[in-house]
C-alpha positions as semicolon CSV with decimal commas, in nm:
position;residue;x (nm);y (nm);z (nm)
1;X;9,203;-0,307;14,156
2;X;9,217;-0,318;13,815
3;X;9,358;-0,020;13,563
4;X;9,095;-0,098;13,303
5;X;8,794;-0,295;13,242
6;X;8,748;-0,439;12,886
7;X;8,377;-0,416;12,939
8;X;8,342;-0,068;12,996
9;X;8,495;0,008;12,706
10;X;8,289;-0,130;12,469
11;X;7,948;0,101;12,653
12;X;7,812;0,381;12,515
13;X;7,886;0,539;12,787
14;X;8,246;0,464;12,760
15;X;8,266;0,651;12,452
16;X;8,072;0,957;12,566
17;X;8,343;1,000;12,864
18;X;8,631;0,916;12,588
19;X;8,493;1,198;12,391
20;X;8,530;1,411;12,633
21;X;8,125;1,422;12,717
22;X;7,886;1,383;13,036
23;X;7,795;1,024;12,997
24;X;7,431;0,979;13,028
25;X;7,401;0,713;13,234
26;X;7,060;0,452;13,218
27;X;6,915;0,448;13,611
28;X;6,628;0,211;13,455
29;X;6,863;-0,102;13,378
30;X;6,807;-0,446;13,542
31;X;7,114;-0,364;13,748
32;X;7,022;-0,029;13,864
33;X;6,630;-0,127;13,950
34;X;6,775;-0,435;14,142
35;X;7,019;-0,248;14,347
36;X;6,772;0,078;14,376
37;X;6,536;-0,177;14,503
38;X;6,775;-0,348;14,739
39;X;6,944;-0,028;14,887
40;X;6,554;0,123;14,956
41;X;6,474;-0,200;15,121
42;X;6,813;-0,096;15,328
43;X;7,088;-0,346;15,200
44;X;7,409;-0,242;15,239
45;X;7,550;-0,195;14,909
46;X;7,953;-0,094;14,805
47;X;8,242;-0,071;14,694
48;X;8,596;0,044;14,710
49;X;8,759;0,125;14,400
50;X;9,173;0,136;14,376
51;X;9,310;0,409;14,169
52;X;9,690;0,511;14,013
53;X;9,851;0,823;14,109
54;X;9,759;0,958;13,786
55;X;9,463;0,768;13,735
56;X;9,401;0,574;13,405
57;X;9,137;0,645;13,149
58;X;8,970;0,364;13,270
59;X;8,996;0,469;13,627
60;X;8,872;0,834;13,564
61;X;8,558;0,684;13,400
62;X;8,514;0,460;13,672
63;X;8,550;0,796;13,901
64;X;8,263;0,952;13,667
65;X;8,054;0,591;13,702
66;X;8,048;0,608;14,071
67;X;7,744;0,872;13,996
68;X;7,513;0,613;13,853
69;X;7,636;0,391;14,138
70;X;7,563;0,647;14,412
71;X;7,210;0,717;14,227
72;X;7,118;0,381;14,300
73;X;7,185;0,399;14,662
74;X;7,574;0,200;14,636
75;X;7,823;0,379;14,845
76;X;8,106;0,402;14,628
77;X;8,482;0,498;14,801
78;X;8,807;0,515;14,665
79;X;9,212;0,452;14,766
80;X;9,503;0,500;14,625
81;X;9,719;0,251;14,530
82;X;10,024;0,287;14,706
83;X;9,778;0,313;15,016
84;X;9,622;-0,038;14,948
85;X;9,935;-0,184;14,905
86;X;10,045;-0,027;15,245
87;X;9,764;-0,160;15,432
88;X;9,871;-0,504;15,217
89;X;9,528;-0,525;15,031
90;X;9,555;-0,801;14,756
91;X;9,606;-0,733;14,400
92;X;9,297;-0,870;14,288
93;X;8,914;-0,798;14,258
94;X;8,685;-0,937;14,497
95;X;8,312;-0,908;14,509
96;X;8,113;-1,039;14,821
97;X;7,770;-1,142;14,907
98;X;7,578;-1,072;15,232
99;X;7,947;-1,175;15,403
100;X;7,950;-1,551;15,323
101;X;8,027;-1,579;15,002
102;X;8,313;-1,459;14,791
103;X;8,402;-1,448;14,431
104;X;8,746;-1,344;14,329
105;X;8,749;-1,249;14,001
106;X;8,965;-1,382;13,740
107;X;9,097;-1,196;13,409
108;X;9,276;-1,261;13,092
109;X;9,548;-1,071;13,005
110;X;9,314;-0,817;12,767
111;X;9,147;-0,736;13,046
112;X;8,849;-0,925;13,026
113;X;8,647;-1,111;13,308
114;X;8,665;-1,479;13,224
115;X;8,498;-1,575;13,544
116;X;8,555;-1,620;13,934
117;X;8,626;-1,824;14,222
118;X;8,361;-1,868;14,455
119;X;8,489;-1,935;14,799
120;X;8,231;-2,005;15,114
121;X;8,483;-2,174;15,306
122;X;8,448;-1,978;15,641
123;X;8,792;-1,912;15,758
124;X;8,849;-1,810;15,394
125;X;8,543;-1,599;15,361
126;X;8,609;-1,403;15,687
127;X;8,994;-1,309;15,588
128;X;8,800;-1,128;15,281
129;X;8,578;-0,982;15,511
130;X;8,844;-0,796;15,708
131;X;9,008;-0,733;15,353
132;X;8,674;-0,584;15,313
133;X;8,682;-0,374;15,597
134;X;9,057;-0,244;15,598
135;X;8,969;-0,110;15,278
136;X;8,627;0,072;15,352
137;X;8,804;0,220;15,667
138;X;9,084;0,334;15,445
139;X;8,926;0,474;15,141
140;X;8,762;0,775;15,076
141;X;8,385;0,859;14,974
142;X;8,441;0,888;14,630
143;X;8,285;1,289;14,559
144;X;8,568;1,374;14,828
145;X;8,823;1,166;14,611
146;X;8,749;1,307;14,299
147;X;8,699;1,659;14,444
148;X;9,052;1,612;14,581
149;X;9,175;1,485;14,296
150;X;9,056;1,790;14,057
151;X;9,226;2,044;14,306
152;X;9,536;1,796;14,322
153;X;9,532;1,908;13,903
154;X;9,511;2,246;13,922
């Protein structure tokens, strides 16, 4: 949901897109063996990234990350903002795990994660699991997004 992510910009990789360069992204990280080896052992893995209408700088590299995250078997789709907010997605980034637990992140005003709420209450966890849904339904794969978005720039 967010414009920017302090992390990323603080990657190599980051700088490499800033530059104007292919980042080279690392498929033999902890993160990318884990999910590689949870996707093979088919786990569903994904995500659903909002985006501005223009996109941010940290958007667009998040549009260029989504290879690395498709490499590793994550399904990685993308919505415009003005559609979330029609379909009345919340402003706020959610991650959750196998459907019963939830953490909603939490930020500082740079931009930085400073941690998360973890909710397993059940009514709770199920109104983020049709939050969940609206949005995959919605959103678009993201090579179809950013293919869209290039001819959208021409």
């Amino acid at each position: 949901m967010r414009k920017r992510y302090a992390v990323d910009e603080a990657t190599d990789t980051y700088a490499q897109f800033a530059r104007g360069e292919a980042p080279t992204w690392d498929l033999d990280t902890p993160w990318s063996r884990g999910i590689r080896a949870k996707t093979a052992d088919g786990v569903y893995v994904g995500r659903v990234r909002i985006v501005d209408n223009p996109p941010t700088e940290g958007q667009r590299y998040l549009l260029a990350h989504a290879e690395k995250n498709a490499a590793c078997g994550e399904e990685v789709r993308n919505m415009w903002r003005e559609d979330a907010k029609r379909v009345n997605l919340p402003d706020e980034d959610f991650w959750i795990f196998d459907s019963h637990i939830v953490a909603v992140c939490i930020f500082d005003d740079d931009d930085n994660l400073t941690g998360a709420e973890l909710i397993t209450e059940p009514a709770r966890v199920n109104q983020y699991n049709r939050l969940r849904d609206v949005a995959q339904h919605y959103a678009t794969p993201f090579r179809k997004f950013v293919a869209e978005l290039a001819a959208k720039e021409e």
